[in-house]
C-alpha positions in Angstrom: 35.5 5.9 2.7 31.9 6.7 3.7 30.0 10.0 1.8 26.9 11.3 3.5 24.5 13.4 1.8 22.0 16.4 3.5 19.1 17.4 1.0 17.4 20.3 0.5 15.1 21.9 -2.1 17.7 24.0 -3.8 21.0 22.0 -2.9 22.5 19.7 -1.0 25.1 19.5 0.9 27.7 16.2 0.0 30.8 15.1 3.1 33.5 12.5 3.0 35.2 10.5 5.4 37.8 7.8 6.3 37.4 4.5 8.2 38.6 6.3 10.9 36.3 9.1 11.0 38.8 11.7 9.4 36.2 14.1 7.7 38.0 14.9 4.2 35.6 17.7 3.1 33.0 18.5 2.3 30.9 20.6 -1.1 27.9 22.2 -2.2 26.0 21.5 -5.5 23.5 24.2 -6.0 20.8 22.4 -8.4 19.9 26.0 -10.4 24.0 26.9 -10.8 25.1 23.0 -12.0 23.9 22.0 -15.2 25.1 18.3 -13.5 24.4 17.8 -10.3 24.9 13.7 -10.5 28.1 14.5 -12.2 29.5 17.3 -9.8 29.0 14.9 -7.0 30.6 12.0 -8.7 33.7 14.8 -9.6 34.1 15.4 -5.8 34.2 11.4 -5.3 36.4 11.2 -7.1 38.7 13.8 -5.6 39.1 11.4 -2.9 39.8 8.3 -5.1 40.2 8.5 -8.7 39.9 4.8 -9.4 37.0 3.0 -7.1 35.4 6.0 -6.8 32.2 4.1 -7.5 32.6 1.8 -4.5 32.0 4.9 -1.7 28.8 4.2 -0.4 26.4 7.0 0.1 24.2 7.6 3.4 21.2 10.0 2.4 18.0 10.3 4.9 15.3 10.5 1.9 16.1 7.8 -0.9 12.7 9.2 -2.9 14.2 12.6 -4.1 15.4 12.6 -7.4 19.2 13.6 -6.3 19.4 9.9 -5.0 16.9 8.3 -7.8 19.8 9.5 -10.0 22.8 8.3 -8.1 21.1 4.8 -7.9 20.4 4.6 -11.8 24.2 5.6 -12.4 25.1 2.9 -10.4 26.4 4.2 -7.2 25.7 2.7 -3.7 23.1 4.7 -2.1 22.3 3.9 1.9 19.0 5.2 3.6 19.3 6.3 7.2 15.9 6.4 9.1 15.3 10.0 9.7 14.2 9.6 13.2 17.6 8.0 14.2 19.5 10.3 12.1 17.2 13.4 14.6 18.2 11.4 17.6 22.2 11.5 16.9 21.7 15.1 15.5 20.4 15.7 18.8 23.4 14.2 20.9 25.6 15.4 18.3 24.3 19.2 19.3 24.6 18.1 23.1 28.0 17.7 22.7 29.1 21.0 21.6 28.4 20.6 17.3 26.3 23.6 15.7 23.7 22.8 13.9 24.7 23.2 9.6 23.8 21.5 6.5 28.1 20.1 6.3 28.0 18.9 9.9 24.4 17.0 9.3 25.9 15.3 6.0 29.3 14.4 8.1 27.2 13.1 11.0 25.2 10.6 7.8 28.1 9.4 6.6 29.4 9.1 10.5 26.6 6.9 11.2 26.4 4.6 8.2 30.2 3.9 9.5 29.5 3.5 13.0 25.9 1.7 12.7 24.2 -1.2 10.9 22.8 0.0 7.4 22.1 -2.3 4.4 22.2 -1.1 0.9 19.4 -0.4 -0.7 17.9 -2.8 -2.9 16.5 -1.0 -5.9 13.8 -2.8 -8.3 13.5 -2.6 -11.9 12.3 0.9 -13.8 9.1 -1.6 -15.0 8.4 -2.3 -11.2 8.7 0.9 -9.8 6.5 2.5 -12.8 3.9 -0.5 -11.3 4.4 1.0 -8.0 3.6 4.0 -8.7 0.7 3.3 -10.9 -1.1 1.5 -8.2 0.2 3.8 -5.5 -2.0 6.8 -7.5 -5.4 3.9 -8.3 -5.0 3.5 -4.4 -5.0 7.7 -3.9 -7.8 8.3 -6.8 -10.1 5.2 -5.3 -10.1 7.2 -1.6 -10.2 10.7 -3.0 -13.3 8.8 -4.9 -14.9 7.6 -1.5 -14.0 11.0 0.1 -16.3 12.5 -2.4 -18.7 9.8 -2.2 -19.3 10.5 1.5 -19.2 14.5 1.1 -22.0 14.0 -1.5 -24.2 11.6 0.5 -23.7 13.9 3.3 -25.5 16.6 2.1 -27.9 14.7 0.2 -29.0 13.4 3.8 -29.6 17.4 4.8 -32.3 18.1 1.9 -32.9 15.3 -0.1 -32.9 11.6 2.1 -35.0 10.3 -1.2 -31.8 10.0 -3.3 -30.0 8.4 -1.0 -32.3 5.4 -1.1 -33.2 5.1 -4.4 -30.5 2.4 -4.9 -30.2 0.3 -1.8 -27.4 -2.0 -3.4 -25.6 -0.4 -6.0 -25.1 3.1 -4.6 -24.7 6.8 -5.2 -21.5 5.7 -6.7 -23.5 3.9 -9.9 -23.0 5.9 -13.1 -27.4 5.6 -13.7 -27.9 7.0 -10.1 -24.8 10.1 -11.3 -27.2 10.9 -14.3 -30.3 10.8 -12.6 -29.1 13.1 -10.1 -27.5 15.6 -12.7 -31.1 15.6 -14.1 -33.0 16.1 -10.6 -30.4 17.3 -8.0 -33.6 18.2 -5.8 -36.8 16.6 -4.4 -38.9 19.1 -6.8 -37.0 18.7 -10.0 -37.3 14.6 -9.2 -41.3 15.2 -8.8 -41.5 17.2 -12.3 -39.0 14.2 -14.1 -41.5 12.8 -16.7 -41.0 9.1 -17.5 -39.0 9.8 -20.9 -36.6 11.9 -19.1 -36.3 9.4 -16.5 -35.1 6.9 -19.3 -32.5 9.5 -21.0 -31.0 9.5 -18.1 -30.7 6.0 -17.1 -29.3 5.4 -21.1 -27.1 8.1 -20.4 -25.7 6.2 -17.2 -25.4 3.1 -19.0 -28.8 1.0 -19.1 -29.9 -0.7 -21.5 -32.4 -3.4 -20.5 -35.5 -3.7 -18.5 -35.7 0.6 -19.0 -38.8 1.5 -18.5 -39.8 -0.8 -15.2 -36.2 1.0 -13.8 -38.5 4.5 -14.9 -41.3 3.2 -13.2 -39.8 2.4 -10.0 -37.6 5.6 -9.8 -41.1 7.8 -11.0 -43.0 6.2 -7.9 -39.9 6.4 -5.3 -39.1 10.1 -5.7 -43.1 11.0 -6.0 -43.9 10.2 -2.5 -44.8 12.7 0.1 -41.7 13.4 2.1 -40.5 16.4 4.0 -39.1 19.3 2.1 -36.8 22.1 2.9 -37.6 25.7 1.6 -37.7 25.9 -2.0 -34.5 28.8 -2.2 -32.5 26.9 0.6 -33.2 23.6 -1.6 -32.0 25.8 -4.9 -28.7 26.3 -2.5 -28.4 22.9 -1.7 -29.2 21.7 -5.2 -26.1 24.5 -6.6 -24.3 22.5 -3.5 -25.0 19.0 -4.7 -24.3 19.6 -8.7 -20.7 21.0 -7.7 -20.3 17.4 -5.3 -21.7 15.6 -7.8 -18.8 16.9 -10.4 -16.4 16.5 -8.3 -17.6 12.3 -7.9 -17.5 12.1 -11.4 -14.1 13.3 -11.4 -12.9 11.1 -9.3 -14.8 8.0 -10.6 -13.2 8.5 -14.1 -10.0 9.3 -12.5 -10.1 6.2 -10.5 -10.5 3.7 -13.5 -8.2 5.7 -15.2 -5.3 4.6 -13.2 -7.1 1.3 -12.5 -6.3 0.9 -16.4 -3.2 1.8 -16.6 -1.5 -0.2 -13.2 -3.3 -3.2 -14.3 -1.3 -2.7 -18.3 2.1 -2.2 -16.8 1.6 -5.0 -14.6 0.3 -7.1 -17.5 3.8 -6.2 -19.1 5.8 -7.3 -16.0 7.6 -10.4 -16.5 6.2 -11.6 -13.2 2.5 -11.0 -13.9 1.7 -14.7 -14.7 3.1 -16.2 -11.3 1.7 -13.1 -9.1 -1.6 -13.5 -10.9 -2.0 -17.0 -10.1 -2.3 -16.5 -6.1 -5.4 -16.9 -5.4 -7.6 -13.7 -5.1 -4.9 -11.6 -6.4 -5.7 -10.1 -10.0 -4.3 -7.4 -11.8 -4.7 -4.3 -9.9 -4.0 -6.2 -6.1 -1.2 -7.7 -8.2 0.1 -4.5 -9.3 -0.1 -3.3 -5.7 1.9 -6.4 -4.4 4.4 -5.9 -7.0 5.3 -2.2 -6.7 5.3 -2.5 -3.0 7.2 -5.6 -2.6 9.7 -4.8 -6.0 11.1 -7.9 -8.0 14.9 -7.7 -6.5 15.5 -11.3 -5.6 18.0 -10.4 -2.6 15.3 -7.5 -0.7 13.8 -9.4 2.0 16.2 -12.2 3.9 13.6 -14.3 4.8 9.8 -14.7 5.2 9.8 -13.0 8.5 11.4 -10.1 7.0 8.3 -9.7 4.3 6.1 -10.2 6.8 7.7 -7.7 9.4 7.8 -5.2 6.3 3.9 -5.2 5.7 3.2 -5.8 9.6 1.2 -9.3 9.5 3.4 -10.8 12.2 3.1 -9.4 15.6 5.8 -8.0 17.6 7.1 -8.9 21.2 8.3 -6.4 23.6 10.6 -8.5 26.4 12.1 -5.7 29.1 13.0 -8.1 31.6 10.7 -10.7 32.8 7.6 -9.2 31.6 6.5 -9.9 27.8 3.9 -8.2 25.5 2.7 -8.9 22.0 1.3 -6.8 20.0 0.5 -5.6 16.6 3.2 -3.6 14.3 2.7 0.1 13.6 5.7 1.4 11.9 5.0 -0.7 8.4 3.9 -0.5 5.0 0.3 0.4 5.3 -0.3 0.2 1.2 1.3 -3.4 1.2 -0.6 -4.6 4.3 -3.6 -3.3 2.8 -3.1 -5.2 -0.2 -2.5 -8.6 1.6 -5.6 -8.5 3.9 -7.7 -7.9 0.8 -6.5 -11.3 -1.1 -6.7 -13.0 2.9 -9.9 -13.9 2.0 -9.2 -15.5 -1.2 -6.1 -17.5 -0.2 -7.5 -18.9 3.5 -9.6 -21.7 1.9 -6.1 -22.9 0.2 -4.2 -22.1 2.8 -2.7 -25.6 4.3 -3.6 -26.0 8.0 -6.4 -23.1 8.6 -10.1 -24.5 9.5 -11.4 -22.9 6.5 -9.4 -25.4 4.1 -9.9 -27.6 6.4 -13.9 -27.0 5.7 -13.5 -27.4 2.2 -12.0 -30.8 2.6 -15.5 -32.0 4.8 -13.9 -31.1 8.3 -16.5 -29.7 11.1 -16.9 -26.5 12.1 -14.1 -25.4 15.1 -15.3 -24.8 18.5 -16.3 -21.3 19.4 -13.6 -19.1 21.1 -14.2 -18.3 24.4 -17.3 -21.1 24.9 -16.1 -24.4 23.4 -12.4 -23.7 23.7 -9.5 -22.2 21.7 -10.2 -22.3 18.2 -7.0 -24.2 16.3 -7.1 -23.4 12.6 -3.2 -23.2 12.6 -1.2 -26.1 11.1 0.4 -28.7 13.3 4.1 -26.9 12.8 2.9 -23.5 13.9 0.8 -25.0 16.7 4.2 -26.1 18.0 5.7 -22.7 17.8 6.0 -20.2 20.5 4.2 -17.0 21.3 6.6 -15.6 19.5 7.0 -16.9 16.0 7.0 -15.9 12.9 4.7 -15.8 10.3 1.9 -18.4 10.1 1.6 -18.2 14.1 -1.8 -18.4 15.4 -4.6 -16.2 17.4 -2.9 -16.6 20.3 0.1 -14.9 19.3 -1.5 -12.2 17.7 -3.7 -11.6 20.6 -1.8 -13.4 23.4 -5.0 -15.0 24.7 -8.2 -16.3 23.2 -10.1 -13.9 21.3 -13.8 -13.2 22.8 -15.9 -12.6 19.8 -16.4 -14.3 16.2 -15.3 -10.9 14.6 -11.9 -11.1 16.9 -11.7 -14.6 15.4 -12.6 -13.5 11.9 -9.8 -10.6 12.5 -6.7 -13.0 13.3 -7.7 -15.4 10.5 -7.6 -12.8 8.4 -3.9 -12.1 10.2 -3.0 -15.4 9.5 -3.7 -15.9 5.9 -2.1 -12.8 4.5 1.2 -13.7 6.2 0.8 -17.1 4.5 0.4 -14.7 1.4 3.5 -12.9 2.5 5.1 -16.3 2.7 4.2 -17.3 -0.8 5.5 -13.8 -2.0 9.0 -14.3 -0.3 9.0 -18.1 -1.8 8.8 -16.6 -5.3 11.8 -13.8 -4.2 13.2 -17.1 -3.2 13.5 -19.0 -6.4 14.1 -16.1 -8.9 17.7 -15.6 -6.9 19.4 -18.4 -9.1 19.2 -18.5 -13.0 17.2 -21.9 -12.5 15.5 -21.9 -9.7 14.5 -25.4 -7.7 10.6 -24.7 -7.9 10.5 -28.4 -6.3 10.9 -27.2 -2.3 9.2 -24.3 -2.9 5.5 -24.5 -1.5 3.5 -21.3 -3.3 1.2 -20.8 -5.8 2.4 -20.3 -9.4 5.2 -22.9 -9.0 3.5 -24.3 -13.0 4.4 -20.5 -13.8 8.2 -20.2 -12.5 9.1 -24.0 -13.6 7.9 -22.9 -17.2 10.4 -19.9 -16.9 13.1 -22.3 -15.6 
């Protein structure tokens, strides 16, 4: 038997079926008139078979709602069917005469989990995906945090350029530029600043040392003549700049916030030792790799599967004789993120690219496009194909020679987090037996996982 499942925000709408494609019926479980909504649904499975009522797999479109967050942690089988091919047959379905109805969309699920290809879902522990969502709101709060960092530089720029110079290399974003601006949010409240209020307000933002030439070089930088806006339009934008400026500080505070508390859980994981000892990855691009790539042993198949998932692999488009490669869209943008952001950390010890090769005393490689291809892959990917999987070089990312350094820069980059990917998928690898043989396993933390063995 196969049960499909059609959400909504107030119901949804459960159907069975037979191997066959007998539809056996089909119920509603209203969420504000069931005190049990997990429990009605397992009642009406088990209408249909009293004793393996648990095997019935369950084909639901959105495996994040908490209506299928429930049937996983009570053990059922729950199946997710990609809502654009679920539209597709819902479409043909409607061509061939069905009506449109919450019963015939959960009958046409569980129809195409029979009839299609569809792999369980593999669900992580409730310590991983409290990681992933940790580090999925850091990420969130670190972009609302440069959102607000542009908005607030941005109208700085219209009535005060001063304060957007006054720290070449640590930023707006520094708490000691925040206070000083909260003190002078214009060019005339700077000017009147006397030196002791200067220095409150660079204690207040954290400093401690070398005060007072920091008040001397802030009182001489905002003193000199520069153009100025009328004095009520730069009260406005000063009113403007004070609410931006709150709004920064929110999100600053915010941001470590949840830095803090992804990098604790992940420091609780049982994993965080191994993941840690990649190089480049610490505890808050570890807690990212974790929650996005889970700790199930038996998720990804393969390398090439991890690597398809976070898109560092290119993908070939063959329609008859003709063939294009090109970069993946439809991936996971948080885990590919995370990957190119320990690529530069992990290309010097990556085996085969021309930057490990550099650290051993190799020469520079030729430049692309005037000395000739430049081969920073290993030997055995050299020898693959356009077409292979991870590790492949620039030429199968880009299908010919890049033409500039920063295209170079770009696919080594591309290279090196799919070796990451690699190493990740080794250590799915050898937590699938109780003991696992660290020896044929080639990735970093193998000290880490031979200890647990």
């Amino acid at each position: 038997m196969f049960a499909g499942v059609d959400w909504a925000d107030r119901w949804v709408d459960c159907a069975v079926i037979r191997r066959d494609g007998t539809r056996l019926g089909h119920r509603r479980i209203v969420y504000a008139q069931s005190a049990d909504p997990v429990g009605d649904y397992a009642s009406f499975l088990r209408s249909f078979n009293r004793t393996r009522w648990r095997s019935i797999p369950t084909a639901i479109e959105d495996v994040g709602i908490l209506f299928a967050q429930n049937l996983t942690d009570h053990g059922l089988t729950v199946i997710h069917v990609d809502a654009t091919l679920a539209a597709r047959a819902r479409k043909a379905g409607s061509a061939g005469g069905d009506t449109k109805a919450d019963h015939t969309d959960a009958y046409l699920l569980a129809g195409m989990f029979r009839t299609g290809n569809f792999a369980p879902r593999r669900v992580s522990s409730a310590a991983a995906r409290a990681v992933q969502v940790l580090a999925r709101a850091q990420t969130d709060a670190a972009r609302r945090r440069v959102e607000a960092l542009h908005q607030l530089r941005a109208a700085l720029v219209t009535y005060y350029p001063a304060a957007t110079t006054a720290w070449p290399k640590a930023g707006l974003r520094h708490p000691q530029a925040r206070a000083v601006l909260a003190a002078a949010p214009s060019p005339r409240a700077a000017a009147a600043l006397s030196p002791v209020q200067f220095a409150q307000a660079l204690r207040t933002g954290g400093r401690w040392r070398t005060v007072e030439d920091e008040v001397e070089r802030l009182h001489l930088h905002f003193r000199r003549p520069a153009l100025r806006t009328h004095p009520a339009v730069e009260e406005a934008r000063a009113a403007e700049a004070r609410g931006l400026l709150a709004d920064l500080d929110h999100a600053c505070s915010r941001a470590d916030d949840m830095a803090r508390q992804a990098a604790e859980a992940f420091s609780a994981h049982p994993s965080h030792k191994i993941i840690t000892s990649f190089p480049g990855i610490g505890d808050l691009l570890g807690s990212r790799l974790l929650g996005e790539t889970g700790d199930h042993p038996h998720r990804f198949a393969d390398a090439r599967a991890l690597c398809a998932y976070a898109g560092v692999v290119p993908v070939t488009w063959a329609p008859g004789t003709a063939a294009r490669v090109s970069m993946r869209r439809a991936v996971n943008s948080e885990l590919r993120d995370a990957l190119y952001q320990g690529a530069p950390a992990a290309a010097p010890r990556s085996p085969g690219t021309w930057l490990a090769r550099r650290a051993g005393g190799a020469d520079r490689p030729a430049r692309p496009g005037v000395d000739g291809p430049v081969a920073h892959c290993s030997p055995a990917c050299q020898a693959r194909p356009r077409t292979a999987g991870p590790g492949a070089g620039i030429g199968s990312f880009f299908g010919k020679r890049p033409a500039s350094w920063s295209a170079c820069r770009a696919a080594m980059a591309h290279q090196a987090a799919a070796r990451l990917a690699e190493r990740l998928t080794a250590w799915h690898w050898a937590r699938r037996s109780p003991r696992p043989q660290v020896s044929g396993v080639r990735a970093w933390g193998t000290d880490c996982l031979r200890r647990e063995a």
